[in-house]
N, C-alpha and C positions, 0 to 999 in steps of 0.2 A: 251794733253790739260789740263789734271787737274794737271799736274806740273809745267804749266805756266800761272795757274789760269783762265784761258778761261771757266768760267761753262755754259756762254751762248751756245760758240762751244760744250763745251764737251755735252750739252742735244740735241743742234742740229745733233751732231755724234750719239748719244745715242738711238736716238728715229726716228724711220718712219716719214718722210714728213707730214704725214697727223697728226701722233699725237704729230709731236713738233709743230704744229700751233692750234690744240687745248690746247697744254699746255701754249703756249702762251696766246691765246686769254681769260683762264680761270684765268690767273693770279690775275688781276684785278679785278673779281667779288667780290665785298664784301657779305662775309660769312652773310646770315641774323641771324645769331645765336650767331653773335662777337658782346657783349656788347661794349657800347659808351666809350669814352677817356671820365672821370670822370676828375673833379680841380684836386686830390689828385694824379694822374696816371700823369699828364702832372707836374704837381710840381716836382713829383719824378725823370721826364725823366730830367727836365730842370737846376734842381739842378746836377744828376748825369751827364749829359752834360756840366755844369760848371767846374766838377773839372778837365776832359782832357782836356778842351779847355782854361783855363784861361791860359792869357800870362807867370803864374810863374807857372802854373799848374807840371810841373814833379819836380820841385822843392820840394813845397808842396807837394805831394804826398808822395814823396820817405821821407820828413823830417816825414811824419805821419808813413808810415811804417817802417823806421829803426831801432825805440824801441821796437815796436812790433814782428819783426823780432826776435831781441834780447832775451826778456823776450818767445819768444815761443821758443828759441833752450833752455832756459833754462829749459822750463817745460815741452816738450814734442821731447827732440832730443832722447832721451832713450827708451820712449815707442813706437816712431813712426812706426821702422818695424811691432813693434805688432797689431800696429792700422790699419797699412798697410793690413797685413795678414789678419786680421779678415775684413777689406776693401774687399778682395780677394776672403772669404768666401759671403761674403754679394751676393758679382759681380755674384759668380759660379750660390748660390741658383735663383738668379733671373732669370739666363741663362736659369735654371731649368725648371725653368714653368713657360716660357715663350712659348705663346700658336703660338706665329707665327713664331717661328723658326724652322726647322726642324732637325732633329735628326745629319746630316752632319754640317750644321748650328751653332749646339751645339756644337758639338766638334771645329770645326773651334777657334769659339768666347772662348771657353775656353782655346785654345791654347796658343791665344794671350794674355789674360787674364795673363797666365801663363812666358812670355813675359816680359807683363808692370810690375808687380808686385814687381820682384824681382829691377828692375831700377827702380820706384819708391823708394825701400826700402834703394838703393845707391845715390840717388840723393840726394845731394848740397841745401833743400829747403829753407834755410835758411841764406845760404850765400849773406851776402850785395852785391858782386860786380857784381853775376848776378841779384837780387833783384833790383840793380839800372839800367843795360840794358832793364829788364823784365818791367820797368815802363817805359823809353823812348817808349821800342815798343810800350806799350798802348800808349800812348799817343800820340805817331807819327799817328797810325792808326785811332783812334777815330776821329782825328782833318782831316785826309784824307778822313772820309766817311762823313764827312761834313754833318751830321743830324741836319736841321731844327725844328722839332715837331714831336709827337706823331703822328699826321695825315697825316705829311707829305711821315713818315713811314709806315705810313698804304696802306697809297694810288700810291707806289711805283708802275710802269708799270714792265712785265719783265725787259726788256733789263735793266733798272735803279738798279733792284734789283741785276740782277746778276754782275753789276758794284760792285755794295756793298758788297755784301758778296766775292767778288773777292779781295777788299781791308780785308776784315773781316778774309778770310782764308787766305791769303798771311801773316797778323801779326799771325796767330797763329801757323800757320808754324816756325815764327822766334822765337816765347816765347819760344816752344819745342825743337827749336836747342840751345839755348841756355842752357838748361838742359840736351840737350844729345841727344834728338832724332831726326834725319833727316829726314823728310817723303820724300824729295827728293829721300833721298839711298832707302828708300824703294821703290817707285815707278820707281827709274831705275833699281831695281834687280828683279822687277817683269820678269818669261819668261811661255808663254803659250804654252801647247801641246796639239793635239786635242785628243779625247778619243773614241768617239761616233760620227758617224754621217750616219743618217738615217731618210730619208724622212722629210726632212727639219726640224731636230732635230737634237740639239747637245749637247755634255757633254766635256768642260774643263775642262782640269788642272791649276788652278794656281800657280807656283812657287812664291815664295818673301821670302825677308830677312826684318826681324824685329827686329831692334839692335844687329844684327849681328847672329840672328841663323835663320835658314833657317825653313818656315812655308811651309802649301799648301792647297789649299783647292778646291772644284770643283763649276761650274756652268753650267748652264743650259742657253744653246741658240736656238733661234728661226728664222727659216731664213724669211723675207718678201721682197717680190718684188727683189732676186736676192741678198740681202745684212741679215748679221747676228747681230742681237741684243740678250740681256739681258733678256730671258724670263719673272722673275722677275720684270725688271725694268719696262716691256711692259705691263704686267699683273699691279703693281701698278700703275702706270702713266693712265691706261683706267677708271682701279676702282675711283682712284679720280676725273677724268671726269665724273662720273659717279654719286661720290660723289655734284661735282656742280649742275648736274641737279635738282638731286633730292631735292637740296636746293631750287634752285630756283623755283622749282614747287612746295614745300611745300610753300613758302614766296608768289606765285602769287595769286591772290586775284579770290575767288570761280566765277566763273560765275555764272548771274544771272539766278534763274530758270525760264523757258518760263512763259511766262503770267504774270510775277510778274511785269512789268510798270505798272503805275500809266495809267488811260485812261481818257480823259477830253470830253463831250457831245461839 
């Protein structure tokens, strides 16, 4: 499902009957804590909406980036691995203490870390003739997700949104092969071995290749009603549930204390 961009299927696969129709139904509640769309917010959206969508837009685009391209291989194609690498440290330290990942977690994310880095530090970012496929893709995608306004965004139902970001990660899947990275190959070399399983608890393995060397890391599942989910994914998907209430019951307006109407003789 998420190789063929289905994130709607992939949360209905993902989640219990009961809490993919709360995640549903929660989608929609506007957050009472999300400040309003301001002039200056929707100026920003509608101008940056203009530049993919104008009829010469990748034209433009690509004629704005090609010097710029240029004048940055000039001034930064020497220091880049170094900028990389200290990138690399920056990524590690935050990994670090990071208070929600767990010690398996860490190492995981630092593997891959270890991974992207070095292909970052080989990649082409500079070269015009993917620089001018990398702006078709924007531009093809942006003009597919067909965004009206700031509100319009905001007020997106599920099924709508996961249209969109269906469009959103299909183009960004293409930017990355374009530089090299296939998430395709990686999610067909993904293969899982079961590790643990006791009293409807379990522990994977999972196998994968990332740019060709071979990763793995474990997770934790949870069986309900006869079927195995994503402990994780089950534990946050409730908390955010969990999270809307609490919104709405801070935003709903106090009840009146007894006796306080007004009484007329």
């Amino acid at each position: 499902l998420l190789k063929k961009g289905d994130l709607a299927g992939l949360w209905k696969h993902a989640l219990p009957p009961a809490d993919y129709a709360t995640l549903r139904a929660d989608w929609s509640k506007r957050d009472p804590n999300q400040p309003p769309i301001s002039e200056q917010d929707r100026a920003r959206f509608n101008e940056t909406l203009q530049q993919f969508t104008a009829p010469d837009a990748e034209q433009k685009l690509y004629a704005e980036l090609e010097p710029k391209l240029t004048q940055m291989e000039q001034q930064y194609k020497d220091q880049l691995p170094v900028l990389i690498s200290m990138g690399d440290a920056l990524v590690k330290r935050g990994i670090a203490q990071n208070t929600t990942l767990d010690a398996q977690q860490k190492t995981q994310a630092n593997a891959v870390v270890d991974v992207l880095a070095p292909w970052a530090q080989k990649t082409p970012w500079f070269d015009q003739a993917k620089a001018k496929q990398a702006v078709h893709v924007a531009v093809t995608t942006v003009r597919q997700l067909d965004l009206k306004s700031p509100e319009a965004l905001r007020a997106m139902d599920f099924d709508t949104a996961m249209k969109k970001y269906a469009i959103g990660y299909a183009g960004a899947k293409q930017l990355l092969a374009i530089y090299g990275l296939s998430v395709d190959d990686t999610l067909d070399s993904i293969k899982l071995s079961e590790l643990e399983n006791k009293d409807g608890h379990a522990r994977v393995k999972i196998d994968y290749t990332l740019l060709g060397k071979p990763l793995s890391t474990e997770t934790a599942m949870v069986e309900v009603d006869g079927r195995w989910y994503s402990e994780s994914m089950l534990k946050n998907a409730r908390q955010s549930h969990q999270q809307h209430e609490d919104n709405a019951a801070g935003a709903a307006p106090a009840p009146a204390p007894a006796g306080s109407a007004a009484h007329t003789d």
